[in-house]
C-alpha positions as CSV (number, residue, x, y, z in Angstrom):
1,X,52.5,46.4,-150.3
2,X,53.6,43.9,-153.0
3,X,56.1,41.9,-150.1
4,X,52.8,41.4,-147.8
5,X,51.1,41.0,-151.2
6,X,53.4,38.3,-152.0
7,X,53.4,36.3,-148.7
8,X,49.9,36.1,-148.2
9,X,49.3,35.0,-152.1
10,X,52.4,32.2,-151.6
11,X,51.2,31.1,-147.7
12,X,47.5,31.8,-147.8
13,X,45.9,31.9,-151.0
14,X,48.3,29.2,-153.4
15,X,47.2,26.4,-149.6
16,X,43.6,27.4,-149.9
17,X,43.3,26.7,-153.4
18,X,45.2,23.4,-153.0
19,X,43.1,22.1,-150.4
20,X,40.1,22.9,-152.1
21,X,41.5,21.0,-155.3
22,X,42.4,18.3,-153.2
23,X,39.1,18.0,-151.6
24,X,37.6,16.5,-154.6
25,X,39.7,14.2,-155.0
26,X,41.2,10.5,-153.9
27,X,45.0,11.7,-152.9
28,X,46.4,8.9,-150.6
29,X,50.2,9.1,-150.5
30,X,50.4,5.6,-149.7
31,X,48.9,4.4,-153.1
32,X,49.9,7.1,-155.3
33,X,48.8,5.3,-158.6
34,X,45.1,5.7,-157.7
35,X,44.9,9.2,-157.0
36,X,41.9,10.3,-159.2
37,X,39.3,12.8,-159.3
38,X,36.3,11.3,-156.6
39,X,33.7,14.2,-157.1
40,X,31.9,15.0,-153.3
41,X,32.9,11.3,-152.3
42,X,35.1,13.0,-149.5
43,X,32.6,15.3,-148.2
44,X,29.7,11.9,-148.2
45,X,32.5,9.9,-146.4
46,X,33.0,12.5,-143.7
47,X,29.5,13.3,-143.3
48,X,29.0,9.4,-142.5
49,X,32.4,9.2,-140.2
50,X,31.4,8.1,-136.6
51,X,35.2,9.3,-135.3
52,X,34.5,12.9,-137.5
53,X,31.2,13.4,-135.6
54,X,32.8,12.2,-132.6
55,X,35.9,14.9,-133.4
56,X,32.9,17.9,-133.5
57,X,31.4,17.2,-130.4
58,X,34.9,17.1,-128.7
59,X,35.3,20.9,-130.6
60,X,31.6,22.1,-129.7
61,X,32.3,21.1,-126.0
62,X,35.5,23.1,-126.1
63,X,33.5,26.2,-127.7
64,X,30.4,26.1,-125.3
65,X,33.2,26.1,-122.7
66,X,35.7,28.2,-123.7
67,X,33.7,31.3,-125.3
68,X,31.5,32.4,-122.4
69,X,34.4,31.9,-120.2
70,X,37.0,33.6,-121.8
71,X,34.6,36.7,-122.3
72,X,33.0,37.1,-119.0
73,X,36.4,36.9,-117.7
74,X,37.9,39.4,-119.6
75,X,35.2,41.6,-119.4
76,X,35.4,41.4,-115.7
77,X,39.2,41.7,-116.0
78,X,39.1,44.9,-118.2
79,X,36.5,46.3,-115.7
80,X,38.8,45.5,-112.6
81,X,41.8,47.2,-114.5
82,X,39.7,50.2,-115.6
83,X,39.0,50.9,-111.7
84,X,42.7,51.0,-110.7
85,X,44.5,54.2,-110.0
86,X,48.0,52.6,-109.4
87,X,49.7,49.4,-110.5
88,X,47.6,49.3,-113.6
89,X,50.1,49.0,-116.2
90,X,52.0,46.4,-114.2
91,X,48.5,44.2,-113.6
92,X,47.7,44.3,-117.2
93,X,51.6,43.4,-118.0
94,X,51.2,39.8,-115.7
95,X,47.9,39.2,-117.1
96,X,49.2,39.5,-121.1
97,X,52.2,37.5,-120.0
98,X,50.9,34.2,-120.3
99,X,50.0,34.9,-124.4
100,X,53.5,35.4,-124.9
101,X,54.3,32.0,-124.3
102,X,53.9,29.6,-127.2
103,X,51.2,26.8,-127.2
104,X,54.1,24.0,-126.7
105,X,55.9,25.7,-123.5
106,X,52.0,26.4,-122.1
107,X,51.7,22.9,-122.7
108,X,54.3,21.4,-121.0
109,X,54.2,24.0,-118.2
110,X,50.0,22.9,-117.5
111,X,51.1,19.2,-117.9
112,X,53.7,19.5,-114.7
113,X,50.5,21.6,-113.1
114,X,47.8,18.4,-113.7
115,X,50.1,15.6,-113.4
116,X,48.6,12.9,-110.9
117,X,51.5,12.2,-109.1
118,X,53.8,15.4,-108.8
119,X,51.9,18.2,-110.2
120,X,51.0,21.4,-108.7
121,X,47.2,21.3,-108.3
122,X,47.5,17.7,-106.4
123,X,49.8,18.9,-104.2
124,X,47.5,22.2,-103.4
125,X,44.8,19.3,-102.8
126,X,47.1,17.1,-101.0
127,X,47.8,19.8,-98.6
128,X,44.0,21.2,-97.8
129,X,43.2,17.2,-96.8
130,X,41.5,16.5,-99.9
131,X,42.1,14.0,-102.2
132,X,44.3,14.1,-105.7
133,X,42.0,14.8,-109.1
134,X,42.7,12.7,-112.6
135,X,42.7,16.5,-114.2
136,X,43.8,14.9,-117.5
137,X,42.8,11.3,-117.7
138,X,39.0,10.9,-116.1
139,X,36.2,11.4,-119.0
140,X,34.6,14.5,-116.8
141,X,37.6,16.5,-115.9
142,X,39.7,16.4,-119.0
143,X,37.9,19.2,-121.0
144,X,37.2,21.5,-118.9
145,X,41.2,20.9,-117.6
146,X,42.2,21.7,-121.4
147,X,39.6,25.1,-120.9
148,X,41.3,26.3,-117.9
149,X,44.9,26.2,-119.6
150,X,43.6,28.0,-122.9
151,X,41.5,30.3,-120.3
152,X,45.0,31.6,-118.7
153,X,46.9,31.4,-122.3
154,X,44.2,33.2,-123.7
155,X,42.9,35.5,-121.4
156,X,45.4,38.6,-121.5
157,X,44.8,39.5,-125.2
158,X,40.9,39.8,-124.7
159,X,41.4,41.7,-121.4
160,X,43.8,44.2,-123.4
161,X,40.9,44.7,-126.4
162,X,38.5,45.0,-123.6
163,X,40.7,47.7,-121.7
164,X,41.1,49.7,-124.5
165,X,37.2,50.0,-125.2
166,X,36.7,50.8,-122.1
167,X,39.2,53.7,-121.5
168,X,37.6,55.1,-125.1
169,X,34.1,55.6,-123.8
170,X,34.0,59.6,-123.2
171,X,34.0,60.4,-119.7
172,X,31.3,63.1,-120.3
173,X,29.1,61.0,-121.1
174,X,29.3,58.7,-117.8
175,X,29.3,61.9,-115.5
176,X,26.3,63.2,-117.4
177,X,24.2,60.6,-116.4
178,X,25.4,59.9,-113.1
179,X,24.5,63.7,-112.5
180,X,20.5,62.2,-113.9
181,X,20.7,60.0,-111.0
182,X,22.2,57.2,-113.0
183,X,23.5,54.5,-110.4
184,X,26.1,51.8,-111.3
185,X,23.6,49.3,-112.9
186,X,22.5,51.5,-115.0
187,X,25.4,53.2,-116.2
188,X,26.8,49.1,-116.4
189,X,23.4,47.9,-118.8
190,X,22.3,51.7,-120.4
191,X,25.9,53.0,-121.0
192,X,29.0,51.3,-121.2
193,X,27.8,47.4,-122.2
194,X,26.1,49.2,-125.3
195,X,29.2,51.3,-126.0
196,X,30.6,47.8,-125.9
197,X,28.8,46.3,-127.9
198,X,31.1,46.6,-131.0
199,X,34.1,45.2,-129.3
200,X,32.1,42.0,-127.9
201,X,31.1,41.1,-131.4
202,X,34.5,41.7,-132.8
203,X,35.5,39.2,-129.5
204,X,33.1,36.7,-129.6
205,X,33.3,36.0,-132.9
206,X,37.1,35.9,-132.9
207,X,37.2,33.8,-130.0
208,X,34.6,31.9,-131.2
209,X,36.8,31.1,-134.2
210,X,39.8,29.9,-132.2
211,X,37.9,27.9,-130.5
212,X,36.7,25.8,-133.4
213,X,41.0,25.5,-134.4
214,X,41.5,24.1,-131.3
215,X,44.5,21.7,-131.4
216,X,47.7,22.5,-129.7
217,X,46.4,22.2,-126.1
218,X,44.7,18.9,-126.7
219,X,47.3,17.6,-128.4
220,X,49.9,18.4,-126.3
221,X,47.6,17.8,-122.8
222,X,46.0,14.1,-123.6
223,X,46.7,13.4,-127.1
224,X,43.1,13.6,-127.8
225,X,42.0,11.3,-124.7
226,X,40.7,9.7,-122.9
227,X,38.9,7.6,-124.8
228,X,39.0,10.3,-127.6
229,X,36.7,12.7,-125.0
230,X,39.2,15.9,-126.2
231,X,40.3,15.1,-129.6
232,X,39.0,18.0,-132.0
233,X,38.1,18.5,-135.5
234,X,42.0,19.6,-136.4
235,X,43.9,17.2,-134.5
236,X,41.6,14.5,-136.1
237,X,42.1,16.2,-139.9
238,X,45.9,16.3,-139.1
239,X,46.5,13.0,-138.0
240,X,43.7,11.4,-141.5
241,X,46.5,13.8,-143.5
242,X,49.7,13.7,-142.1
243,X,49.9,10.7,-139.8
244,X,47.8,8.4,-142.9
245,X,48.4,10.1,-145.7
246,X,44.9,10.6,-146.7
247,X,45.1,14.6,-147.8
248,X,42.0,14.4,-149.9
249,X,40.1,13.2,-146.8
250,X,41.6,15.4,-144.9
251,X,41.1,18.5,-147.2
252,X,37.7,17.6,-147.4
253,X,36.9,17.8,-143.7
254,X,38.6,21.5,-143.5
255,X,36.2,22.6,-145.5
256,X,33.2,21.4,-143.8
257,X,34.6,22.7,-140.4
258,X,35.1,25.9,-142.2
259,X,31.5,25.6,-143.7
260,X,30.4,25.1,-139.9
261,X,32.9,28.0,-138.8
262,X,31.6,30.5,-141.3
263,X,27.9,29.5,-140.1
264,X,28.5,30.1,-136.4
265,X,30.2,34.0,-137.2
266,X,27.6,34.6,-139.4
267,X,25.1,33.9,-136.5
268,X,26.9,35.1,-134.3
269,X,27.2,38.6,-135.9
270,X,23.7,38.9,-136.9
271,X,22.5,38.4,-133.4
272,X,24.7,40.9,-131.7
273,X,23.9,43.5,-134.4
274,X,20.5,43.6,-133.5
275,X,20.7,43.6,-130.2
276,X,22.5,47.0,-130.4
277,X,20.0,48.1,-131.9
């Protein structure tokens, strides 16, 4: 184990510890000889930062969106799978598909999909007599455009996790109830969501986690517009660190979306615990 050992210490740990150092303090690379030690002064400056509160409510849209979405539809996917008797393994090879690709050729594909002018979806619209959508540039349409792409990046993975679980439950113990006179809601809400139950917290609060991390489909969609509707938490701590230099500042507000991260699973967790039991 020492090479894994080693990596994660070097690419994990050594950053961590760094930006926690640099959290406390005044590191601007553009006025190097007044880098001191600032106490919480980063944290207080967030806290009071119109554009940082601004950046969360851009993220918390994208969460409320994308979390439900992403898990009804994979559980609905991993049902509709678990019912096929041929062509399964071929279904469930298109649908995983899409997570191969990385975030910037997703990107670039959905961008030629929304584009006002020549994309795909205004020409579907075009063609049924209705008219062309601003996907990417109205206030409205934008997020829940940048949901849809991460919905078909992201889907196959969940649908996989969801297959598996599925295909684990012991058929025994379906065919025993439907032979008490069990009938499909009941084996759906008394037998296999419970036996579920596991997997969707491991899910949830995964996805939920992603979701917070959001940056490479609003960056490379709309660059955070318009009028800053879909720039997140990260793409707002990137460009405070690496477009101005300020890495204290931007240390700083890592931590506190970790802080609000680490809240959110913890919830998260607690609530779907007890309600398998």
């Amino acid at each position: 184990m020492a090479p894994y050992a080693l990596s994660f210490l070097t690419f994990v740990i050594v950053p961590v510890g760094v930006a926690l150092v640099l959290a406390f303090m005044q590191f601007d690379l553009t006025a190097r000889d007044q880098i001191q030690y600032v106490g919480v002064r980063n944290f207080d400056d967030a806290l009071k930062d119109a554009y940082f509160w601004q950046a969360f409510r851009a993220t918390f849209a994208f969460v409320v969106l994308m979390v439900p979405s992403i898990v009804v539809t994979a559980l609905a996917m991993a049902f509709g799978l678990n019912a096929m008797t041929t062509g399964r393994n071929t279904v469930r090879a298109l649908l995983f598909l899409p997570g191969m690709f990385n975030v910037a050729v997703a990107g670039i594909l959905w961008q030629w999909f929304y584009n006002g002018q020549f994309g795909l979806f205004n020409f579907a619209l075009k063609h049924l007599g209705l008219p062309p959508q601003p996907w990417l540039s109205d206030r409205d349409f934008a997020m829940p455009s940048i949901v849809v792409m991460s919905l078909w990046w992201g889907l196959g993975g969940t649908s996989v996790i969801l297959l598996a679980a599925l295909q684990q439950i012991p058929r025994a113990i379906l065919e025993a109830a439907v032979l008490d006179g069990a009938g499909h809601r009941a084996l759906l809400h008394r037998i296999t969501l419970p036996l579920l139950r596991p997997v969707l917290l491991f899910i949830v609060v995964t996805n939920t986690i992603g979701a917070f991390q959001v940056f490479g489909q609003p960056f490379l969609l709309t660059r955070g517009g318009p009028e800053l509707a879909t720039r997140g938490v990260v793409q707002y701590i990137y460009e405070t660190a690496f477009n101005n230099y300020r890495m204290g500042y931007g240390a700083a507000m890592s931590w506190l979306l970790f802080a609000v991260i680490a809240v959110f699973a913890l919830v998260q967790y607690r609530f779907l615990r007890r309600s398998a039991h």
